[in-house]
C-alpha positions as CSV (number, residue, x, y, z in Angstrom):
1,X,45.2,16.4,-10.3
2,X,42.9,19.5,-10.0
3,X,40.4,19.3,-6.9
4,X,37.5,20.0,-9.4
5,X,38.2,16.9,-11.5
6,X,39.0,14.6,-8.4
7,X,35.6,15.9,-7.3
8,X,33.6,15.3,-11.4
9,X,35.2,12.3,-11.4
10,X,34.0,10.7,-8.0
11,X,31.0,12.1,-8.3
12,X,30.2,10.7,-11.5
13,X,31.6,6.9,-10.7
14,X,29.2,7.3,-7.2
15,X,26.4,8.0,-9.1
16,X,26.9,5.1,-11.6
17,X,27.4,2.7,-8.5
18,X,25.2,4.0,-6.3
19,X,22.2,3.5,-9.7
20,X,24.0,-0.3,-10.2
21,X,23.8,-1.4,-6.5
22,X,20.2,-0.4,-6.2
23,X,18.9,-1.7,-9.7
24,X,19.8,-5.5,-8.4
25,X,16.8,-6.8,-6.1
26,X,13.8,-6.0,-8.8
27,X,11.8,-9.3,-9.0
28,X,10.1,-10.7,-12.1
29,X,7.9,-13.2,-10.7
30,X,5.6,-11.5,-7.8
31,X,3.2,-13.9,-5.8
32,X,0.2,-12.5,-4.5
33,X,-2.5,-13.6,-1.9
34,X,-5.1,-16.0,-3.5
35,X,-7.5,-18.8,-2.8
36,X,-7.2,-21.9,-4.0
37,X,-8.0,-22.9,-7.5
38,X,-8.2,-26.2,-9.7
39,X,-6.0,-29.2,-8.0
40,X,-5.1,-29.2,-4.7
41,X,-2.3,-32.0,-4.2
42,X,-0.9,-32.7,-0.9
43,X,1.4,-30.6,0.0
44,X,3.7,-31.5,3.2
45,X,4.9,-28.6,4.9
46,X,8.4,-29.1,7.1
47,X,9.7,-27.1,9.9
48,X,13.2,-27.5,11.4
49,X,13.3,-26.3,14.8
50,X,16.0,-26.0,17.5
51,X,15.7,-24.0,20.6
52,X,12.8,-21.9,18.6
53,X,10.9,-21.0,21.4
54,X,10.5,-17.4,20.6
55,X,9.0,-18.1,17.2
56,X,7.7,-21.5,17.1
57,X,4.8,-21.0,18.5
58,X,3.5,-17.9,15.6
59,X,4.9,-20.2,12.9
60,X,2.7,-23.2,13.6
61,X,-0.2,-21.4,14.4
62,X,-0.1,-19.6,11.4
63,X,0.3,-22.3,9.1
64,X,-1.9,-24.7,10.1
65,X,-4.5,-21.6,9.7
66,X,-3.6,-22.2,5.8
67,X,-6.7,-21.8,3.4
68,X,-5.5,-24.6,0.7
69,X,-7.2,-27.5,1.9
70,X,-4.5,-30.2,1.4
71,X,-1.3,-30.3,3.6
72,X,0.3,-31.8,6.6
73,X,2.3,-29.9,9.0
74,X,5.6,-31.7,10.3
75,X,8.2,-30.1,12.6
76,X,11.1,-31.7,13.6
77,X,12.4,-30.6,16.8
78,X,16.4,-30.7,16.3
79,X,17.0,-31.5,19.7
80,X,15.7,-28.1,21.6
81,X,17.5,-27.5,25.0
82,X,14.6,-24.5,25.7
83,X,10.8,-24.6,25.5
84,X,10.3,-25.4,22.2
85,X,9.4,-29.4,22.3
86,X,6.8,-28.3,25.5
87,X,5.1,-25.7,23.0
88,X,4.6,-28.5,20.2
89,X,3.3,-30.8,22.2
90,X,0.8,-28.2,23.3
91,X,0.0,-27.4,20.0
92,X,0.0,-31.1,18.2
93,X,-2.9,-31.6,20.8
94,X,-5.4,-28.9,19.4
95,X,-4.6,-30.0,15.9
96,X,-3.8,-33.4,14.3
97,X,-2.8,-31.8,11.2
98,X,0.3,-31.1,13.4
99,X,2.8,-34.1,13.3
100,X,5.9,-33.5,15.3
101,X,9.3,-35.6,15.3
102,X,12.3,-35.4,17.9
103,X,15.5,-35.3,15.9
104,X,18.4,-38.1,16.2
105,X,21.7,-36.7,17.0
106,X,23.5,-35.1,14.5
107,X,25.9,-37.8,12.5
108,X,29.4,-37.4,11.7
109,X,29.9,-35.4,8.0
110,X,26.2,-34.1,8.3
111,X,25.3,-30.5,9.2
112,X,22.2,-29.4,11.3
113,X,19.5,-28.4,9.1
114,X,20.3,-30.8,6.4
115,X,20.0,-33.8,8.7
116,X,16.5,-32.1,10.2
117,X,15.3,-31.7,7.1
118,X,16.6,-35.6,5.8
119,X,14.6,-36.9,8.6
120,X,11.5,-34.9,8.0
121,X,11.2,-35.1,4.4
122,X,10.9,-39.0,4.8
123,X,8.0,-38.7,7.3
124,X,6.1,-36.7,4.5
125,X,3.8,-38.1,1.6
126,X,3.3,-35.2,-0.2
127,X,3.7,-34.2,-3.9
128,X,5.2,-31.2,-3.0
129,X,7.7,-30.2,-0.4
130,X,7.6,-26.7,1.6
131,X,10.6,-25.9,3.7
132,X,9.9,-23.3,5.8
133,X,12.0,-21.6,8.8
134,X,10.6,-21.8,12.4
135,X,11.0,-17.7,12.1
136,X,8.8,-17.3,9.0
137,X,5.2,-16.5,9.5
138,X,3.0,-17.1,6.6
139,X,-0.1,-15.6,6.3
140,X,-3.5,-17.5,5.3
141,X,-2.8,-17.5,2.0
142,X,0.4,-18.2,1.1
143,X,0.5,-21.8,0.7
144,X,-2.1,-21.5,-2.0
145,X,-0.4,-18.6,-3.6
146,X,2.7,-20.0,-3.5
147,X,1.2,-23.6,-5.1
148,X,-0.6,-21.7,-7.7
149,X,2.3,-19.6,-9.0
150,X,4.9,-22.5,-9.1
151,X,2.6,-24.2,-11.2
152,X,2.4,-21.0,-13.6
153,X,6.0,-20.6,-14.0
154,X,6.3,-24.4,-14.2
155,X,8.7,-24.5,-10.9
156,X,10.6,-27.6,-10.1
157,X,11.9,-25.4,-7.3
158,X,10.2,-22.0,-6.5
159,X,11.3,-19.8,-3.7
160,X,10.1,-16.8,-2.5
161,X,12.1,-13.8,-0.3
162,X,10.0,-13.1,2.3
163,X,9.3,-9.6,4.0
164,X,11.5,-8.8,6.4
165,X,10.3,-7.4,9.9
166,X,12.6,-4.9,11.8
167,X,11.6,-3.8,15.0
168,X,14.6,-2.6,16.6
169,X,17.2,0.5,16.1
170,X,19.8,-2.0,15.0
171,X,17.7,-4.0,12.9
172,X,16.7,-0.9,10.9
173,X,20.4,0.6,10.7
174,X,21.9,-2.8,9.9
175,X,20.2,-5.6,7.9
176,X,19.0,-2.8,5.1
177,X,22.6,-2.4,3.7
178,X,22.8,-6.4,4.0
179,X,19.6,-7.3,2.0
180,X,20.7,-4.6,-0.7
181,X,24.6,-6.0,-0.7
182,X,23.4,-9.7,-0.9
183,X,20.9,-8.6,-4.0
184,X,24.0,-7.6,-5.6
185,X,25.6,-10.8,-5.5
186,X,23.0,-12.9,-6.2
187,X,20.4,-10.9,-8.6
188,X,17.1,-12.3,-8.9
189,X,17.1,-11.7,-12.3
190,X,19.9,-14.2,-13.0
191,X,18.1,-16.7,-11.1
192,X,15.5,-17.0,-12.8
193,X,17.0,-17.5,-16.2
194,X,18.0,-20.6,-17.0
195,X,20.4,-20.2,-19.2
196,X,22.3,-18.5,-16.6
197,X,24.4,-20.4,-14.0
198,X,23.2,-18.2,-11.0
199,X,21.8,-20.5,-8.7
200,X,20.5,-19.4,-4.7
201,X,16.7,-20.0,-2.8
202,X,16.1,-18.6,0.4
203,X,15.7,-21.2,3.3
204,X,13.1,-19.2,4.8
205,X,10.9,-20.3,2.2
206,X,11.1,-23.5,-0.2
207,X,8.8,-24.8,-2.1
208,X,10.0,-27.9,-4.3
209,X,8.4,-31.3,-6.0
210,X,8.7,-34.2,-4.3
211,X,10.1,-36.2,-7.5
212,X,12.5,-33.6,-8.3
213,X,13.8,-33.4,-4.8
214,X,14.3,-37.5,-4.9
215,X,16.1,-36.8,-8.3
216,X,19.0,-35.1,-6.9
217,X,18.7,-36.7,-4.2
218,X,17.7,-34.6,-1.6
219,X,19.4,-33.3,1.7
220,X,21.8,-36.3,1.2
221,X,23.3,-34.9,-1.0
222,X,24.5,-32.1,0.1
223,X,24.3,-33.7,3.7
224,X,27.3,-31.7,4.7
225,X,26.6,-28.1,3.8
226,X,25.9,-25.1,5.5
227,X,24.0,-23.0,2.5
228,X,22.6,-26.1,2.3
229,X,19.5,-23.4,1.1
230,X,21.7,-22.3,-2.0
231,X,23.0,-25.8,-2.5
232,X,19.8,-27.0,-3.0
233,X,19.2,-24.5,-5.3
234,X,22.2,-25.7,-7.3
235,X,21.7,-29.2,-7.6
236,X,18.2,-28.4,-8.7
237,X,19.3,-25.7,-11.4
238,X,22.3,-27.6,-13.0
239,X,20.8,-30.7,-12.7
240,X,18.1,-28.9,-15.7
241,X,15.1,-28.8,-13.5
242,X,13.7,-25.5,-13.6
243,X,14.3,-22.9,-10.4
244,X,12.5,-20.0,-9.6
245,X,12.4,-16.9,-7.2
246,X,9.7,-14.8,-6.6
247,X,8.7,-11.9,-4.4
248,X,6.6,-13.2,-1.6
249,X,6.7,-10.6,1.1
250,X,3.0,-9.9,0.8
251,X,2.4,-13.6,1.6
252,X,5.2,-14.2,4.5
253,X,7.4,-12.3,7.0
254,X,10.5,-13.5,8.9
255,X,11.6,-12.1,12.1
256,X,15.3,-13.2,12.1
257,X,17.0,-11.1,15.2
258,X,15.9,-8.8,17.3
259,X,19.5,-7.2,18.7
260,X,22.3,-6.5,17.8
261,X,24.5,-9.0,19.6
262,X,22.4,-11.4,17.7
263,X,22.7,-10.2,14.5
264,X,26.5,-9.9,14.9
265,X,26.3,-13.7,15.9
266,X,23.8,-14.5,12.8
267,X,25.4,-12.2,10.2
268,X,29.0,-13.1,10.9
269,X,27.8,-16.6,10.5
270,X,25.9,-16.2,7.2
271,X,28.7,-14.6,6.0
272,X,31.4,-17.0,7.0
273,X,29.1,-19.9,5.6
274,X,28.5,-18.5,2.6
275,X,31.7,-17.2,1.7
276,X,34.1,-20.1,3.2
277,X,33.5,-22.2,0.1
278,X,34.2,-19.3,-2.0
279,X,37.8,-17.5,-2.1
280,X,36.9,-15.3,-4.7
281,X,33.7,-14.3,-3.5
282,X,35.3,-13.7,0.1
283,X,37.3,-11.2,-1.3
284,X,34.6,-9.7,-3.2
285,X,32.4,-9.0,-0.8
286,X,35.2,-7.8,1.7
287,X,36.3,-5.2,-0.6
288,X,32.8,-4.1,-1.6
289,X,32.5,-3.9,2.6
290,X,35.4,-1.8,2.8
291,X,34.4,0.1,-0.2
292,X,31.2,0.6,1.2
293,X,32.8,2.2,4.3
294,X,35.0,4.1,2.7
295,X,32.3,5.9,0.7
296,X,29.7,6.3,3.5
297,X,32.1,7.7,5.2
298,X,33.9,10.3,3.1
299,X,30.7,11.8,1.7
300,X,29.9,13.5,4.8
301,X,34.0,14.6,4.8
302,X,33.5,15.7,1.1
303,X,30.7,17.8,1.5
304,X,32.3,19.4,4.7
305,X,35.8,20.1,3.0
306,X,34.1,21.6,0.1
307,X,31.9,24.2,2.4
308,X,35.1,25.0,4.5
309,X,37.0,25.9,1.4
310,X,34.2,28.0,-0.5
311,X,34.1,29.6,3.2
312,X,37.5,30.3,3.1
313,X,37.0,32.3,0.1
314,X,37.6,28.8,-3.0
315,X,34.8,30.6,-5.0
316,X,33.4,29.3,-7.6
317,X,35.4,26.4,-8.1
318,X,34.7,25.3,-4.1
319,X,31.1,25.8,-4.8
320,X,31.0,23.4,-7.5
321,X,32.9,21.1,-5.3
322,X,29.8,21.6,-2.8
323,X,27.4,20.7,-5.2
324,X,29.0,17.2,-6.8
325,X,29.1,16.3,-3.3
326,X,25.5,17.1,-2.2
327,X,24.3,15.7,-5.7
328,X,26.0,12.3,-4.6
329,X,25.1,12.5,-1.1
330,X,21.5,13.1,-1.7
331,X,21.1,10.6,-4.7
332,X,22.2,7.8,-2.1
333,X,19.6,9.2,0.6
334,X,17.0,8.9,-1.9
335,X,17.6,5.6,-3.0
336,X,18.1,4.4,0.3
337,X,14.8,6.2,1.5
338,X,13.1,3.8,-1.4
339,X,14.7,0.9,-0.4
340,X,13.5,1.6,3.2
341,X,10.2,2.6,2.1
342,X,9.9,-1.3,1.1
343,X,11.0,-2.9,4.1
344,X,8.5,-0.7,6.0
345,X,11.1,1.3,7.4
346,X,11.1,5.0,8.5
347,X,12.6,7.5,5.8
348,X,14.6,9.0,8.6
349,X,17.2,6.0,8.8
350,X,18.7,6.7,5.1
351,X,20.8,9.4,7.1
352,X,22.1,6.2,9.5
353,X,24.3,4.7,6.2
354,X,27.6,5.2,7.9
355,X,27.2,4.2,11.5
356,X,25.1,1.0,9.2
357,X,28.0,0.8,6.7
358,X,30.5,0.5,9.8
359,X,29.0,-2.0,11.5
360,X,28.5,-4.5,8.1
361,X,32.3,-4.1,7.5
362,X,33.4,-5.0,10.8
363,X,31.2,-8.1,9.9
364,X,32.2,-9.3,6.9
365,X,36.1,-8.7,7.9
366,X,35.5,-11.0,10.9
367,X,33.9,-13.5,8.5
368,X,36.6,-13.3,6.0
369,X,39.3,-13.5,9.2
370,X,37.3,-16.4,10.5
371,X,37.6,-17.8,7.2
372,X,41.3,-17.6,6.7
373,X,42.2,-18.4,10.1
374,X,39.7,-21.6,10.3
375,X,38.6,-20.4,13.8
376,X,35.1,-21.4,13.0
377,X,31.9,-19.8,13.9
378,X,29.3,-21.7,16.9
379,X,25.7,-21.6,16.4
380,X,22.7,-22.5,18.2
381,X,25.6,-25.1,20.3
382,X,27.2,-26.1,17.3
383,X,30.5,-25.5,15.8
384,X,31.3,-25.0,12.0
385,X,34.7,-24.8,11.5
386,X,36.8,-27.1,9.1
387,X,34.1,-29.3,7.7
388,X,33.6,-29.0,4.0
């Protein structure tokens, strides 16, 4: 086929892709910082923690400097091997709001944070449950913006995303492309309708009625899951309880890695966990991987084949070539300038797609080959391999 339609042709299915994958992560709920207003019902806020020592410490702090006036804190140490249980201890003595548990050993057909969370939840007397990650840090208003919006959209579950803090080169190459590919497979928008079976809430961040949780049956239900976090979300969706995600990053941040041997570790393991339940998604998202590299990789190639042949005299025809290619090129840089723009990421690192691209393909293959091979992943000094 002629260069010149190869070229229309490609350039015109990138476009429509490029528009499709960034169109994905818009929210329709949006919780902002407030005080408290009307009712104020107890709310018990849980942490699992196990070896959190980095974070723990910022987490506590900054929720038990909440401005709803209600709440207990309880963390459940899942049996650190660091300096986390030393840090709590510290800390439950400045504040009695603070209750901290020591976790049992982990029981056969249970997974970690399901079992953490088990134990907590039945330590707690509050109306509502909030789940939150040791590496989420919530600032002074959140709990009451969070309260106040569930009860506006008339939540049974309501999560939020939180805003994501990148300090390092890695983190700013690397976890943008993942947060735009994991919008695409679990839109937002989907979520939140209930007449559509898309079901996901993000651990980080959980915010669900006590009743309803006892409904389903809580963590014990789902005692053996990974994405226990999206199989909660489940249970409460098709179960005809009403689920909602929001945008919360002006209300909470998450530091989740901070190199890139431990994002490799972390990322490989979301990915296995989430897609070892799911053949079809596994394949999905290892072809949209390999797709990914493919294209962030040949439009550079493009571009430069097009200006060596108009150099070599292709005319007009070489030229035009030049153009589909830059047109492509530079409608991906300013999408991804926009999505960094949001994250709070410098505009420069659009230009780091490919070397980004790369790197989340080799992840997701050695997912999917972790997968298929059962080889398992280890995290945090436990191994996920053939349990269900």
């Amino acid at each position: 086929m002629d260069s010149l339609i190869i070229s229309t042709i490609a350039c015109m299915t990138g476009l429509a892709i490029v528009t499709v994958l960034h169109n994905q992560h818009r929210m329709d709920v949006t919780v902002q910082p407030e005080m408290p207003e009307g009712e104020t019902p107890l709310i018990s806020i849980i942490v699992p923690a196990r070896d959190e020592e980095r974070n723990i410490r910022r987490c506590v702090e900054a929720l038990l400097a909440q401005s709803y006036p209600n709440f207990e804190l309880i963390v459940l140490d899942d049996r650190s091997t660091d300096a986390t249980p030393k840090i709590l201890t510290e800390l439950a003595g400045r504040d009695p709001r603070l209750h901290t548990l020591h976790g049992k050993k982990l029981p056969k057909d249970w997974a970690g944070k399901p079992h953490a969370l088990y134990q907590a939840v039945r330590e707690a007397h509050g109306d509502w449950l909030c789940f939150v990650d040791a590496d989420t840090f919530a600032t002074p208003e959140a709990l009451a913006a969070v309260y106040n919006e569930a009860v506006r959209q008339s939540a049974d579950l309501f999560t939020i995303l939180t805003q994501q803090e990148l300090g390092s080169f890695w983190e700013k190459v690397i976890l943008p492309l993942v947060f735009t590919a994991l919008s695409v497979g679990f839109s937002p928008h989907k979520v939140n309708d209930p007449t559509k079976p898309d079901a996901i809430a993000n651990g980080q961040f959980i915010f669900i009625k006590q009743n309803v949780y006892d409904a389903i049956g809580g963590h014990a239900a789902i005692k053996s899951s990974i994405v226990e976090d999206k199989d909660l979300a489940s249970l409460v969706k098709h179960s005809g309880y009403r689920l909602v995600m929001a945008d919360g990053r002006a209300v909470a941040s998450t530091r989740m890695y901070t190199s890139l041997a431990e994002m490799w570790e972390g990322w490989t393991k979301n990915m296995f966990l989430g897609l070892r339940g799911s053949p079809g998604l596994m394949l999905l998202g290892a072809f949209g991987a390999f797709v990914s590299l493919v294209a962030a990789l040949a439009l550079p190639l493009w571009l430069l084949a097009g200006l060596s042949w108009w150099g070599a005299g292709g005319g007009l025809r070489a030229l035009l070539i030049v153009l589909e290619a830059a047109i492509l090129w530079g409608y991906l840089i300013f999408w991804r300038i926009l999505t960094l723009r949001e994250m709070k990421v410098s505009s420069w690192y659009a230009f780091s797609i490919p070397l980004g691209a790369a790197i989340f393909a080799a992840m997701m293959f050695t997912s999917a080959w972790k997968v298929l091979s059962g080889a398992g992943v280890t995290w945090k000094g436990r191994n996920y391999s053939r349990r269900p």
